[in-house]
C-alpha positions in Angstrom: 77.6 74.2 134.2 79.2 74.7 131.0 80.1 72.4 128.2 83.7 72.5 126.5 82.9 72.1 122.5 86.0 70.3 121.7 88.3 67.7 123.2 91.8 68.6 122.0 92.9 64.9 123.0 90.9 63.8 120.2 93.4 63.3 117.6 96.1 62.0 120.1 93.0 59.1 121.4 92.6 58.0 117.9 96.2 57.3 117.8 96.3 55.5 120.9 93.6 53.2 119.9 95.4 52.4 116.8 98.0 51.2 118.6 96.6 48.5 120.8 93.8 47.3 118.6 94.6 43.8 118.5 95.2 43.4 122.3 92.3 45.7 123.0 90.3 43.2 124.3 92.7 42.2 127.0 93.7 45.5 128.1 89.9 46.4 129.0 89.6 43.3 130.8 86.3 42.7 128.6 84.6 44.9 130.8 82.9 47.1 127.4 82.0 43.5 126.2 80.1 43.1 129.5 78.5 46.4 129.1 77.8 46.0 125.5 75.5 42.9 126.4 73.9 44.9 129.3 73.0 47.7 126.1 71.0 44.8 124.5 68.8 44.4 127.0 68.0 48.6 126.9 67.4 48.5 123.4 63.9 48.4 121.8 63.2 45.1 120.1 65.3 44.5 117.2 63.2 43.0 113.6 63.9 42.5 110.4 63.2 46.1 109.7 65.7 47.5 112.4 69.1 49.3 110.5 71.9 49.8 113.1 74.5 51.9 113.2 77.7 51.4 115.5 80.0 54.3 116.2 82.7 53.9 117.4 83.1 50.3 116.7 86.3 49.2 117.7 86.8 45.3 117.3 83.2 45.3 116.4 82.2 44.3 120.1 78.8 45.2 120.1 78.1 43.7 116.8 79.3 40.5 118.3 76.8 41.1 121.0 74.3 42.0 119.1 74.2 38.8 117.0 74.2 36.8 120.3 71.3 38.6 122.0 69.3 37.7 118.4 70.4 34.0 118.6 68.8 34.0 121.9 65.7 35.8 122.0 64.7 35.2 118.0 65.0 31.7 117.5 62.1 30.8 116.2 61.6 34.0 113.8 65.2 34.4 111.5 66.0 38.1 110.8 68.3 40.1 109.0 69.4 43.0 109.6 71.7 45.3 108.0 74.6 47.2 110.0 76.7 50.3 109.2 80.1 50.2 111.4 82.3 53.1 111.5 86.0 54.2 113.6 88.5 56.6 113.5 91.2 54.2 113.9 92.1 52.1 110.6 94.1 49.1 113.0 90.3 49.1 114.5 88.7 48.7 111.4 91.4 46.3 110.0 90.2 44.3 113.0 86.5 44.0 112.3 86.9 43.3 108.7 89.2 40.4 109.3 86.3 39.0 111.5 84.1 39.3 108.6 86.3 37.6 106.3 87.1 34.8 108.5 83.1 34.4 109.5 82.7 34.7 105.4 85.0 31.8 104.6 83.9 29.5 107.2 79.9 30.3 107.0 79.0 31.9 103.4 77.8 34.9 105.2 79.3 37.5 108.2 77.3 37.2 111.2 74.1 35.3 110.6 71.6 37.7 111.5 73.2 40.6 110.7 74.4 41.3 106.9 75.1 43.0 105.2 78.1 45.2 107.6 79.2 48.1 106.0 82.4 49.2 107.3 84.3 52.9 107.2 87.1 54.3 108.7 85.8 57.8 109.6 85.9 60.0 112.4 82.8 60.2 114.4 82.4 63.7 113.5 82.6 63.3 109.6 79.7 60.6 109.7 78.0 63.0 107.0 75.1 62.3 105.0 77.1 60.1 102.0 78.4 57.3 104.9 75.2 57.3 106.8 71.7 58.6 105.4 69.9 61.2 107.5 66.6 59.7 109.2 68.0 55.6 108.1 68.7 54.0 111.2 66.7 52.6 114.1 69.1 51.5 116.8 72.1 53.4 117.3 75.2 52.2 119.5 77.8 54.0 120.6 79.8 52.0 123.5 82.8 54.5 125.1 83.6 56.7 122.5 82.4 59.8 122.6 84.5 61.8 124.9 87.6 60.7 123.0 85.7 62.6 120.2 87.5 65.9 119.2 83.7 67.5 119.0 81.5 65.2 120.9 79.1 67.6 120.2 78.9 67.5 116.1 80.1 63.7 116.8 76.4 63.1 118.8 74.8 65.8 116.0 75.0 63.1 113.4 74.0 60.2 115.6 70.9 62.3 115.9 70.1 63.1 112.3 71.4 59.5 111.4 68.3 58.3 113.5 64.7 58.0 112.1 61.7 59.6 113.9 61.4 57.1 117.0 64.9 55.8 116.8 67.2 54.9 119.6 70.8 55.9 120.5 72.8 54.6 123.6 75.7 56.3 124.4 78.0 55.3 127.0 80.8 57.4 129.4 82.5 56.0 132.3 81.2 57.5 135.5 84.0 55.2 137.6 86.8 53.7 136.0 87.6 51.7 138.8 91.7 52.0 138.5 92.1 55.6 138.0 92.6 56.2 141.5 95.0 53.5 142.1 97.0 54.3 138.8 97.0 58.0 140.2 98.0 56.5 143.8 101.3 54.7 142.3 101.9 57.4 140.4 102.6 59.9 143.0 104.6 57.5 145.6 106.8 56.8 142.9 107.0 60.5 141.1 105.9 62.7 143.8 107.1 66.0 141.4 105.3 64.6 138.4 101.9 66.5 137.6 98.5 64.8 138.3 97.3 62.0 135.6 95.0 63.5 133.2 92.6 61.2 131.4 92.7 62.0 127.8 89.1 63.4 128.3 87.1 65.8 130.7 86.4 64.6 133.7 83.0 66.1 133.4 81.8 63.1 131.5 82.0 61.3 134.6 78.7 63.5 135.4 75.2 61.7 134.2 73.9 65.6 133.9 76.8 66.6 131.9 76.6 63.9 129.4 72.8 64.7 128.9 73.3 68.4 128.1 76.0 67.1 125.5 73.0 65.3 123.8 70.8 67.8 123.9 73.1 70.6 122.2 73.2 67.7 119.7 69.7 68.0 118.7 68.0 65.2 121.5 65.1 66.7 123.5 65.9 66.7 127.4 63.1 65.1 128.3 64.2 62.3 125.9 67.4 61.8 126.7 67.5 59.1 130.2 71.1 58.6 131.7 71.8 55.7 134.3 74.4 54.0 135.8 75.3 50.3 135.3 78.5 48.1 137.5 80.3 46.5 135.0 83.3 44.3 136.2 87.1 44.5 134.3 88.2 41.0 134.6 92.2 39.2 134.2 92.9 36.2 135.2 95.7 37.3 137.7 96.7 40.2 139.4 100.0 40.7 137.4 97.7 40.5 134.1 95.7 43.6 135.7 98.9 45.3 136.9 100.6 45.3 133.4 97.9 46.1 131.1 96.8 49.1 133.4 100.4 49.7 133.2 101.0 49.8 129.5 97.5 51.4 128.8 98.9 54.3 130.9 102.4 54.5 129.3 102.4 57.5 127.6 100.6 59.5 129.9 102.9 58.7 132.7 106.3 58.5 131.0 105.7 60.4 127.9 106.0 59.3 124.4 109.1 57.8 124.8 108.2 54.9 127.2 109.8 54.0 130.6 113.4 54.8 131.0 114.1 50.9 131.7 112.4 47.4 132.1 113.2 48.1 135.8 111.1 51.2 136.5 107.9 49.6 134.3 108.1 46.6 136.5 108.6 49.1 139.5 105.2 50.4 139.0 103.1 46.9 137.5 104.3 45.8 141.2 103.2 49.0 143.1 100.3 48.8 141.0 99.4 46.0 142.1 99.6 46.7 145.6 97.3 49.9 145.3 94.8 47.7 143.0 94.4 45.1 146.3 93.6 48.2 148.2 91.1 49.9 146.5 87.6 48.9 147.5 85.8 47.6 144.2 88.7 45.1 143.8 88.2 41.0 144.3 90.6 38.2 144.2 88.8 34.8 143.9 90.5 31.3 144.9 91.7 30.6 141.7 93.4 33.7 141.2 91.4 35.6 138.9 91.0 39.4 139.3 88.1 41.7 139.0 87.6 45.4 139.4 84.2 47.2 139.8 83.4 50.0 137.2 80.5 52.1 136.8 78.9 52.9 133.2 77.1 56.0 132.5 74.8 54.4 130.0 72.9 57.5 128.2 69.5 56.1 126.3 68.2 58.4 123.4 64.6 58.8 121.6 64.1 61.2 118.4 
C-alpha cells in the first residue's frame, strides 16, 4: 500500500468550505457535532493544565463541545483552559470569532472554561512554530479535515511536533459517508455518460490502515497510533431537507462550476435523490418526519 503525499483537491476544498460556512451546520446534518461529542469521551482527562489545539476548526464545533463535556463532568472543580483554533477558510474563521464576540458581550468572557481562544486563519500545513509552539499542547483535535489537506502528511507533521511528550491527537476520516452511494446512484440514472463522482479526497482514507500509516510518516509511532470506527447519524428534519442539502453540497462536482443548467434539473435530482436516500439501508424515517442517515467515523487516537 502506498501513500499519495499530496491531495491536489486541497486548494479547491478550502474554497468550498468558504463558501457554505454559515449553513455548514445544516448541510452536515450535525452529524460532526455528534462525532465531536463522541471525541470527548476518547480524550484523556482535561485540567487546568491541558492547552488544546483545534485544526481544522470550522464553526468552532468542537470547542462548543468541548466546553459542554467540562460543564458536565467538572462541576465542582472550575478550570480554564486555553485554546489555539486554526482554518484554512477565512468565512470559517469569520464564523468562530463572531461566536466569541457575541459569548464576550453577553458573558464578559468567551466560553467559560475555555479562554483565552486564539484564532488563525492558516492552512493546516503552515501551522509552524510562530502560530503554534513545538511540544505546547496536550489535547489535540482535528475533526474531518485532514484529507482535504493538500499535504496531509506535513498537515499531521505539525500536529505531532505541536504535541508535548504524552499528548493526544484525534484525527477523524470518514470510513462511510452514508450518501455517497445514493448521490452516485442518482447521478448515473439521470447522466448515464457523465464520469463517476469523485470525492474531493482519496478514497483510501476510507481505510483505518491507510489513515494510520499517514500518521506514522508524520512522526507518530505505530504502535501508538489506535484507529476505530464510530456510527454517527446525519440528521434533517425531512426528507426534502436531506435531498437538497446533499444536493447543493454536491453541486459543483456534478454540474461543474457553473451550477445546474435550470431550477428544473436541480429539483430533478433533490427528488431522485430522495428516492435513492429511502433505499439505501442506513436510512430511517421516523413518524414525525424527521430523517436520519447512518455514517461511520474513522476516529484515529494519537500518543507522543
Amino acid at each position: 500500500m502506498s501513500t499519495a503525499d499530496r491531495n491536489p483537491s486541497g486548494d479547491a476544498s478550502i474554497s468550498a468550505f468558504a463558501s457554505f460556512a454559515d449553513k455548514y451546520e445544516k448541510s452536515t446534518g450535525g452529524v460532526t457535532r455528534e462525532v465531536a461529542r463522541m471525541l470527548m469521551t476518547k480524550s484523556p482527562p482535561l485540567t487546568s493544565t491541558s492547552r488544546i489545539l483545534d485544526n481544522a476548526t470550522g464553526t468552532g464545533i468542537v470547542i462548543e463541545e468541548i466546553q459542554k463535556y467540562i460543564s458536565a463532568t467538572n462541576l465542582n472543580s472550575p478550570i480554564t483552559i486555553p485554546i489555539i483554533a486554526a482554518d484554512a477558510a477565512q468565512p470559517m474563521i469569520d464564523n468562530l470569532n463572531a461566536k466569541i464576540k457575541h459569548m464576550v458581550a453577553t458573558t464578559g468572557t468567551s466560553w467559560p472554561n475555555l479562554t483565552p481562544i486564539t484564532t488563525h486563519t492558516v492552512p493546516a500545513e503552515q501551522l509552524d512554530e510562530n502560530i503554534v509552539p513545538t511540544a505546547s499542547i496536550t489535547h489535540a483535535y482535528m475533526n474531518f479535515g485532514l484529507f482535504f489537506c493538500s499535504d496531509p502528511i506535513l498537515a499531521a507533521s505539525h500536529i505531532y511536533r505541536s504535541l508535548a511528550p504524552g499528548g493526544t491527537a484525534l484525527i477523524t476520516t470518514w470510513h462511510d459517508l452514508g450518501y455517497l452511494i445514493p448521490v452516485r446512484q442518482t447521478q448515473k440514472a439521470l447522466y448515464p455518460d457523465a464520469a463517476e463522482l469523485k470525492m474531493p479526497f482519496s478514497e483510501s482514507w476510507e481505510n483505518p490502515d491507510y489513515v494510520k500509516e499517514v500518521l506514522s510518516k508524520a512522526g507518530f509511532a505505530p504502535e501508538n497510533v489506535n484507529v476505530v470506527r464510530e456510527e454517527a447519524l446525519m440528521r434533517h428534519p425531512d426528507l426534502q431537507e436531506m435531498a437538497e442539502t446533499k444536493t447543493d453540497l454536491f453541486t459543483a462536482l456534478i454540474q461543474g462550476p457553473a451550477g445546474w443548467k435550470s431550477e428544473q434539473a436541480r429539483q430533478e435530482f433533490v427528488s431522485a435523490l430522495g428516492e435513492k436516500l429511502k433505499e439505501y439501508g442506513g436510512f430511517r424515517e421516523e413518524e414525525s418526519g424527521a430523517v436520519s442517515l447512518k455514517m461511520v467515523a474513522n476516529v484515529a487516537i494519537c500518543r507522543k
